[in-house]
C-alpha positions in Angstrom: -20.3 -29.2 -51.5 -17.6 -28.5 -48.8 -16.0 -25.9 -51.4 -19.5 -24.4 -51.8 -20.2 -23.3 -48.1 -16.7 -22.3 -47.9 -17.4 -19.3 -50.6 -20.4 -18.5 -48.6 -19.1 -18.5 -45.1 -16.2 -16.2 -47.3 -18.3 -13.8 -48.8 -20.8 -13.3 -45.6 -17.3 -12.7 -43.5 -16.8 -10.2 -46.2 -20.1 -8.4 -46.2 -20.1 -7.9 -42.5 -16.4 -7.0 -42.5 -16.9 -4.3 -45.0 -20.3 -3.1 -42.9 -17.9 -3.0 -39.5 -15.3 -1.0 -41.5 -18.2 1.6 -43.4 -20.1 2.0 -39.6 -17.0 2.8 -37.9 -15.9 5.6 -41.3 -19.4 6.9 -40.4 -19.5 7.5 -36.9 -15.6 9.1 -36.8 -16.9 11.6 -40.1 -20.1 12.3 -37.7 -17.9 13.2 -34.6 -15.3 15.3 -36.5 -18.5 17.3 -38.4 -20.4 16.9 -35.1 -23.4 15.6 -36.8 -23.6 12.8 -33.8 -22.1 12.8 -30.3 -18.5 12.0 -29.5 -17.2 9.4 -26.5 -17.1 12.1 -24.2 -20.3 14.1 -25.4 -23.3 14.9 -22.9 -26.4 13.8 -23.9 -29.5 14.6 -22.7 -32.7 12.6 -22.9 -36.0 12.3 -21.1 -35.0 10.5 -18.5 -32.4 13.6 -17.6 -36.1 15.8 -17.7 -38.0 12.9 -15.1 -35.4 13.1 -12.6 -34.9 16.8 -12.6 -38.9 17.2 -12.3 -38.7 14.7 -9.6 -36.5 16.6 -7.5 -38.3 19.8 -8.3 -41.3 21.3 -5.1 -43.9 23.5 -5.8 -42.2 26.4 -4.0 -39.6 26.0 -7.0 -42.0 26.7 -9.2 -44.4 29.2 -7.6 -43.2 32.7 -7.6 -45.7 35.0 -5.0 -43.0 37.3 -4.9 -43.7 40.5 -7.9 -40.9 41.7 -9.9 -38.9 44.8 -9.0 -37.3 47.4 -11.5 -33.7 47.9 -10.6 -33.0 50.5 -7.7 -30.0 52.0 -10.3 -32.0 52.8 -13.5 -34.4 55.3 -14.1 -37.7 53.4 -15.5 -40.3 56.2 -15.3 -40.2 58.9 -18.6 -43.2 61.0 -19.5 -46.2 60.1 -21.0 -49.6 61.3 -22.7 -52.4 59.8 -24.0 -56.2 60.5 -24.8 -59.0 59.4 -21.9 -62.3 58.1 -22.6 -63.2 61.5 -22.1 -61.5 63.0 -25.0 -59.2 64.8 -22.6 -55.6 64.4 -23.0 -53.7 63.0 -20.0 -49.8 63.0 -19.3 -48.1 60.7 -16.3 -47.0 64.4 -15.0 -50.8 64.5 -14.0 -50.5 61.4 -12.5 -48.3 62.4 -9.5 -49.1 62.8 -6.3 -51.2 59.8 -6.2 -50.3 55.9 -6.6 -51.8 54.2 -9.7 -52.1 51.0 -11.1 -51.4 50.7 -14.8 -53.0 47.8 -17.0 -53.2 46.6 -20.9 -56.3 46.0 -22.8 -58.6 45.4 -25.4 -61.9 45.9 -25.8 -62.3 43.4 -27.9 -60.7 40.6 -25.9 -63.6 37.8 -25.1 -61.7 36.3 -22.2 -58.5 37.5 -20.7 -59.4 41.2 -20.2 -62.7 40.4 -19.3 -61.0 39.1 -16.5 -58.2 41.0 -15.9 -60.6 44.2 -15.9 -63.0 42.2 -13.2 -59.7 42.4 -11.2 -59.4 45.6 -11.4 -63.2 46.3 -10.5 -62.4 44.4 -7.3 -59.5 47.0 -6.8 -62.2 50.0 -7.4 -64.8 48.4 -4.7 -62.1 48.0 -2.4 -60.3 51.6 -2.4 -63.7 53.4 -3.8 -63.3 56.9 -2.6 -59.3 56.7 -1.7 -56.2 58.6 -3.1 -55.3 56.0 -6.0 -56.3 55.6 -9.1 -56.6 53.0 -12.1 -54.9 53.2 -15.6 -56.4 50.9 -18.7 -54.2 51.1 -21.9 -55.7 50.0 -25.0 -53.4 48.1 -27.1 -55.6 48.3 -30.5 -56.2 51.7 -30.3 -57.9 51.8 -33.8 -60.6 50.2 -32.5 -60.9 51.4 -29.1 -61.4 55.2 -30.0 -63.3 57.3 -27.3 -66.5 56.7 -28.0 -65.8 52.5 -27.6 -63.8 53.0 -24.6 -67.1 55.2 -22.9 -69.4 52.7 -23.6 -66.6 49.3 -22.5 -66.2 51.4 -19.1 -69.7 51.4 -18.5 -69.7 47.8 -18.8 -67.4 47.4 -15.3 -69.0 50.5 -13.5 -65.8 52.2 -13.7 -65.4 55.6 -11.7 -65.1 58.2 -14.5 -62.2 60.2 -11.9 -60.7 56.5 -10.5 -60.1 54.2 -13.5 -59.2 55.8 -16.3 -58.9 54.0 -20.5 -56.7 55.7 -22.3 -55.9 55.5 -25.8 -54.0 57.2 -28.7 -51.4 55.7 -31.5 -50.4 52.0 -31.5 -46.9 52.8 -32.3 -46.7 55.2 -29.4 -48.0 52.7 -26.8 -45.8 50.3 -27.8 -43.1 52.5 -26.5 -45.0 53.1 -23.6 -45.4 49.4 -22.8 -41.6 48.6 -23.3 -40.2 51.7 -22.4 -41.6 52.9 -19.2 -43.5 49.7 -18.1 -41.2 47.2 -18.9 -43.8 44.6 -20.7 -44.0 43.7 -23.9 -47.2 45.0 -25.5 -48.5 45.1 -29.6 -51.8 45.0 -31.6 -54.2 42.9 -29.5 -51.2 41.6 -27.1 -50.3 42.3 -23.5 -49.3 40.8 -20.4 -51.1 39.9 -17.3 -49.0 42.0 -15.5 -50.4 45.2 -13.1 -47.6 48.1 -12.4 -48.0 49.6 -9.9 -47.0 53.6 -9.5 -45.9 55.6 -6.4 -47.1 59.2 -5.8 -43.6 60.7 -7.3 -44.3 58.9 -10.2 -42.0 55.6 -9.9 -42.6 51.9 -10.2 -42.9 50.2 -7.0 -43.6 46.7 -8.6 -45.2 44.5 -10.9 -48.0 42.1 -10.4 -49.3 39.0 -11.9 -53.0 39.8 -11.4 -54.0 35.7 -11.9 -51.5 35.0 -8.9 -53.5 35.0 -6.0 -50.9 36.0 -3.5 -49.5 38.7 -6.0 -52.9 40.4 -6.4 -53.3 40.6 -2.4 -49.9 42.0 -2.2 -51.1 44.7 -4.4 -53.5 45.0 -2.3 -51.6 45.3 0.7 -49.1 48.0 -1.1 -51.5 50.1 -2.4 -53.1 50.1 1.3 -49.4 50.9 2.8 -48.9 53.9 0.2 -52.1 55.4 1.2 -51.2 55.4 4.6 -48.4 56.7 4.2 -47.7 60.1 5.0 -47.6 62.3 1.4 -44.0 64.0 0.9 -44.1 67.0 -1.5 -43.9 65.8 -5.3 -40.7 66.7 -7.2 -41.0 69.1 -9.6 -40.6 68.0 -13.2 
């Protein structure tokens, strides 16, 4: 009997012996292929995530401030595309007044709804006054024209102050990421505003659902108009 339990106690020392030696093979393969931390690896879990978020305020997270294009780099190139009204219209006819550029669709059932409501809010405020609105279609296959006549109606838009432009899509890519810095494609845009000085530069960009963003466009558009007009460069 003794000799029995002897071989058994001998054979479960054995099976966990060979286990111990197979885990610890394993886990040195794992660190030298770095499949699996080492001893002196970081690792990050959730409760890394909780603490950071605990020590995290609102003002962290909030940015009222708009983005800036860099003082050293010239952002502003040339530009022409085809108004509502058929006409063609370059960013050299732009100049002299400030202008607030925008991306659309027509087709958009929420966002540009929205975004365009914004932008009648813009119109009431500075009816009548020295600056003007830009809408870009970004699925210009749709939005020919005739669409973009009948869309503007929908908002009241001034046929002189906000102006829907259109033309190719490939071409307003480059105009999106080129010249205003936002990434734009077929039925995509941001919710950015850009907003243009009378010599044709970007003053900033503005995150129209940001409350304190929008009323600092506000505010700048108001400054530039006050602002006494210096002569436009030539091109």
């Amino acid at each position: 009997m003794k000799t029995a339990v002897n071989i058994v106690l001998i054979l479960l020392f054995g099976v966990g012996a060979g286990l111990a030696i197979r885990s610890i093979r394993d886990s040195r393969r794992s660190a030298d292929d770095g499949s699996m931390p080492g001893p002196n690896d970081v690792i990050f879990t959730n409760d890394n995530a909780l603490a950071d978020n605990d020590n995290l305020r609102p003002e962290d997270i909030e940015n009222a401030t708009p983005t800036k294009p860099p003082e050293d780099e010239a952002w502003l190139s040339k530009f022409q595309l085809t108004e509502r009204s058929g006409k063609e219209l370059s960013s050299e006819d732009l100049k002299g007044e400030p202008y607030v550029v925008s991306f659309f669709f027509s087709t958009c059932p929420s966002i540009c709804v929205q975004q365009n409501q914004k932008l009648k809010e813009l119109q009431d405020a500075f009816e009548g006054q020295g600056v003007r609105f830009i809408a870009i279609s970004v699925d210009p296959e749709t939005d020919t024209p005739e669409v973009l006549r009948e869309y503007a109606s929908r908002f009241g838009a001034d046929e002189d102050q906000w102006l829907f432009l259109t033309g190719e899509l490939k071409y307003i890519r480059r105009v999106g990421a080129e010249i205003f810095r936002q990434p734009v494609d077929q039925k995509f845009h941001t919710e950015r505003f850009a907003l243009v000085d009378r010599q044709g530069e970007i003053e900033g960009f503005y995150n129209w659902p940001n409350e304190k963003q929008f009323e600092k466009l506000k505010e700048r558009i108001s400054e530039m108009l006050d602002a006494p007009q210096t002569e436009t460069p030539a091109a």
